[in-house]
KOLPALUM-183210 format. One record per residue (C-alpha): residue in three letters; x negated, y, z negated. Coordinates in steps of 0.1 Angstrom, whole numbers, plus 2048, in hexadecimal, padded with zeros to 3 digits. Last residue first. Layout:
REM residues N
AlaXYZ ...
//
This chain:
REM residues 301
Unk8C78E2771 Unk8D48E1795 Unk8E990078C Unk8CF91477F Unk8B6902798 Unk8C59147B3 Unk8B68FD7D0 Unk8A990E7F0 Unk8858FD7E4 Unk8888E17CC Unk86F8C67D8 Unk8568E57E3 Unk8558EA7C1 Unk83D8C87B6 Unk81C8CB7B7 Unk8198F07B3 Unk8338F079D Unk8218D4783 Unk81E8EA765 Unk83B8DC74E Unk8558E8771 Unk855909767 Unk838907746 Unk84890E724 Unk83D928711 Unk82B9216F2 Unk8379186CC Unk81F91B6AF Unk821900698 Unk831905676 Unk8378DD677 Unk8188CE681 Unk8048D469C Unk8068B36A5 Unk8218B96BD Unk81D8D86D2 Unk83D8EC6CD Unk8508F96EE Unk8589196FD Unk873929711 Unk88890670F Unk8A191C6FC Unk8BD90C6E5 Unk8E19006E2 Unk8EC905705 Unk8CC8F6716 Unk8B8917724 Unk8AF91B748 Unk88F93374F Unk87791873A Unk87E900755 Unk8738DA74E Unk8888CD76D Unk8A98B775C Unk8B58B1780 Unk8D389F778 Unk8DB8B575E Unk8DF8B5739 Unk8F18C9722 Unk9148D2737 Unk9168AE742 Unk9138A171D Unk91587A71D Unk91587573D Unk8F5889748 Unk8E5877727 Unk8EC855738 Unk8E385D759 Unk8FB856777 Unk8F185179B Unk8ED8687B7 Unk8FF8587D6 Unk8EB8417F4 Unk8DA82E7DA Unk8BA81C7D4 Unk8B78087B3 Unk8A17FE799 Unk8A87E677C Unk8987DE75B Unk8837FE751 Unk8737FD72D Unk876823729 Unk88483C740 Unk87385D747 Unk88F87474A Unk890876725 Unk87388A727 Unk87B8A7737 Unk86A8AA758 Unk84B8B276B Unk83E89675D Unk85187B76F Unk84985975C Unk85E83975D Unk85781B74A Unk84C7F774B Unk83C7E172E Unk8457F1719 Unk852817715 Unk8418296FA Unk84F8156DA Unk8477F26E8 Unk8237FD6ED Unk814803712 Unk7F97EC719 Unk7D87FF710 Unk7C0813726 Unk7C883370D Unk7EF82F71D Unk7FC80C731 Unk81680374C Unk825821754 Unk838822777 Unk82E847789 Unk83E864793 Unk82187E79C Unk82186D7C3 Unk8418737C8 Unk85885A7D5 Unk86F8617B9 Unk8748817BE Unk8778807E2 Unk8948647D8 Unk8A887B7C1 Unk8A586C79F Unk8B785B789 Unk8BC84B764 Unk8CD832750 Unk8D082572C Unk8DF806728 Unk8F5813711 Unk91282B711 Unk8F88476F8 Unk8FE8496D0 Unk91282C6D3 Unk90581B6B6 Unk8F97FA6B4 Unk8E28046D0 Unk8C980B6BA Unk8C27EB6A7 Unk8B57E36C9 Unk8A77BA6C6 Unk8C77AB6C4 Unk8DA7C86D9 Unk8C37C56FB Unk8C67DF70F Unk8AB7DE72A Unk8AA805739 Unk8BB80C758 Unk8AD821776 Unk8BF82D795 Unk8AA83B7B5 Unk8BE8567CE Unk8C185C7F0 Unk8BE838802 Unk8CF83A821 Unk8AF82D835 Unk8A4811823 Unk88981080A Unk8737F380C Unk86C7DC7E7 Unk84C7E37E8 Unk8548077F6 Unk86180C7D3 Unk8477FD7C1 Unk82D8137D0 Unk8458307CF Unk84382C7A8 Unk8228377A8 Unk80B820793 Unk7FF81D76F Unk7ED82B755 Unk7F7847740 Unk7DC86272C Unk7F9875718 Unk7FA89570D Unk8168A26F8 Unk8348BA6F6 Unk8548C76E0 Unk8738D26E6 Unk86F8B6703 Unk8508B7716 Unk83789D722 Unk8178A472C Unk807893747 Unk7E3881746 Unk7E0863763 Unk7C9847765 Unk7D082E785 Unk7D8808788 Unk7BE7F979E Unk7D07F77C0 Unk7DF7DD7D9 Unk8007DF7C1 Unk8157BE7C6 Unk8027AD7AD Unk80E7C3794 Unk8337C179E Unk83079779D Unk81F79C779 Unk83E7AF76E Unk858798780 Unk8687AA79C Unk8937977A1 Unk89D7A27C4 Unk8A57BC7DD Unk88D7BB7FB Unk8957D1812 Unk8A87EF7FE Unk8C38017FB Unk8D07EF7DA Unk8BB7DB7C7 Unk89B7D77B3 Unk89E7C3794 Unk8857C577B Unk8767A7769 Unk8607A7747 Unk858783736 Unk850792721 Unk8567B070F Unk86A7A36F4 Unk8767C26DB Unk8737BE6B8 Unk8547D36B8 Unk8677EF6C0 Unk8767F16A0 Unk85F80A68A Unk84F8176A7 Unk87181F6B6 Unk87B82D696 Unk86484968F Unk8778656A5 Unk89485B694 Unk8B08556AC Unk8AF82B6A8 Unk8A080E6BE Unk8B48126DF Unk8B08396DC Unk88A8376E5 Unk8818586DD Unk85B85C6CC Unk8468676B9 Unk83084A6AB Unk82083C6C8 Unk81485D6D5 Unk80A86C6B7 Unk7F684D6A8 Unk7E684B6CB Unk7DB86E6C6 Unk7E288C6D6 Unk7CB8A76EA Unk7CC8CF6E3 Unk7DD8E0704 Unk7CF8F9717 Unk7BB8DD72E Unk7DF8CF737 Unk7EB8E974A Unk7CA8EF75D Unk7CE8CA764 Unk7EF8D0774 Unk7E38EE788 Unk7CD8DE79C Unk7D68B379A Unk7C48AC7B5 Unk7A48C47B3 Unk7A38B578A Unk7A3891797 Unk7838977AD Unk77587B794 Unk75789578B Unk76E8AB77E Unk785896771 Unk76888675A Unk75B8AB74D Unk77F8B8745 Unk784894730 Unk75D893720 Unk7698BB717 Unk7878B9707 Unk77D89E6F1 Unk79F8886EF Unk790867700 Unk7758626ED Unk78284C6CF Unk79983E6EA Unk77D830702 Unk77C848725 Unk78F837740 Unk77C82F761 Unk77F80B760 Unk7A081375B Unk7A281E782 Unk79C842789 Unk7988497B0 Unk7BB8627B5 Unk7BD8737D8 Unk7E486E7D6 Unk7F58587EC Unk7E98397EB Unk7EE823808 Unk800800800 
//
């Protein structure tokens, strides 16, 4: 499959995690990688930003299935089988069928890649991911023509998700995006963060990251993916319409009804931390606005 973006770090390359958060052996490696000249702006972005920690990470989290507590999924997570892993492609596409996880790793004719996004909510964090684009998989499978649109679910799986006990969300959790969206080459399938599998908490073994969005758009644990002709329906879309769009863009210039996303609070700053304005589109616009051009993205929020 051809790569896309200009990116030659394999996890061979990744720095060891006791090293991995000095600014400087991190600026210094990109550099010399030729990552920094194809990320521009996004790594600029990133390099204002103190680093996180694994403990961080792992601990902080929204996984709904497992609780609402930021703490809980780590505290429950573990419950959750992880293999044997399938995901089912379907829909508009070639080759629908039953993926096991190994099969879709063996499918990919490159070395899984290191990526560093930040990921916003009302607060933010920087993460060193690992994995592959998603349009990788996606063209594994072969999009068809009509295809407009790519639906996610989440496994949901009651006996091991204390979480979806309650019906806090209509479970299994499901997400969309527009298919130039997904096809992207910044939207990628995590499979591991600090060179590691990912943890139960953050997403294993499969999961969804588009960080130039909020963070619930990235969907965790990822059981079935399908092409569509019509824009699908996202759990937090249908739960509150008027809160949460399709689009779900970070754009500090759009505020949710109950609070501004003008800034945003670095986590592990603790709790008095100083908030800082939040970057149109988390810092990625030059990478990623021409997708939205002619849109009002008031409306398409």
């Amino acid at each position: 499959m051809a790569r896309r973006w200009t990116n030659d770090l394999t996890l061979a390359d990744a720095t060891p995690e006791a090293a991995f958060w000095n600014r400087r052996q991190i600026m210094a490696g990109l550099a010399g990688s030729g990552l920094a000249a194809a990320l521009g702006t996004s790594v600029q972005a990133e390099e204002a930003l103190d680093p996180n920690t694994w403990e961080e990470v792992t601990n902080y989290c929204n996984f709904y299935e497992f609780g609402t507590g930021k703490g809980d999924p780590s505290a429950y997570a573990d419950r959750m089988t992880t293999r044997p892993w399938s995901v089912t492609i379907d829909g508009l596409v070639d080759r629908p069928g039953d993926y096991s996880f190994e099969q879709i790793l063996g499918e990919m004719t490159l070395e899984e890649r290191i990526y560093r996004f930040r990921c916003v909510e009302a607060w933010s964090m920087v993460v060193p991911w690992q994995g592959f684009e998603l349009a990788d998989l996606l063209n594994m499978a072969g999009v068809q023509g009509g295809a407009k649109y790519v639906s996610f679910e989440t496994l949901y799986r009651p006996s091991e998700m204390p979480g979806t006990a309650y019906k806090v969300l209509d479970w299994p959790y499901r997400e969309g995006l527009r298919l130039d969206e997904a096809m992207h080459p910044l939207t990628m399938m995590a499979t591991g963060i600090f060179g590691k599998p990912l943890p139960n908490q953050n997403g294993a073994p499969l999961r969804l990251v588009v960080p130039w969005k909020y963070g619930f758009k990235s969907i965790k644990s990822v059981v079935r993916v399908t092409l569509t002709d019509q824009e699908p329906p996202t759990s937090w879309n249908m739960a509150n319409r008027r809160e949460y769009g399709f689009y779900s863009n970070v754009n500090p210039d759009v505020s949710h009804p109950r609070w501004s996303q003008a800034s945003e609070r670095r986590i592990g700053g603790g709790l008095f931390a100083k908030r800082q304005p939040t970057l149109m589109f988390n810092g990625y616009g030059k990478e990623v606005a021409s997708l939205y051009e002619g849109m009002d993205l008031a409306r398409h929020f």
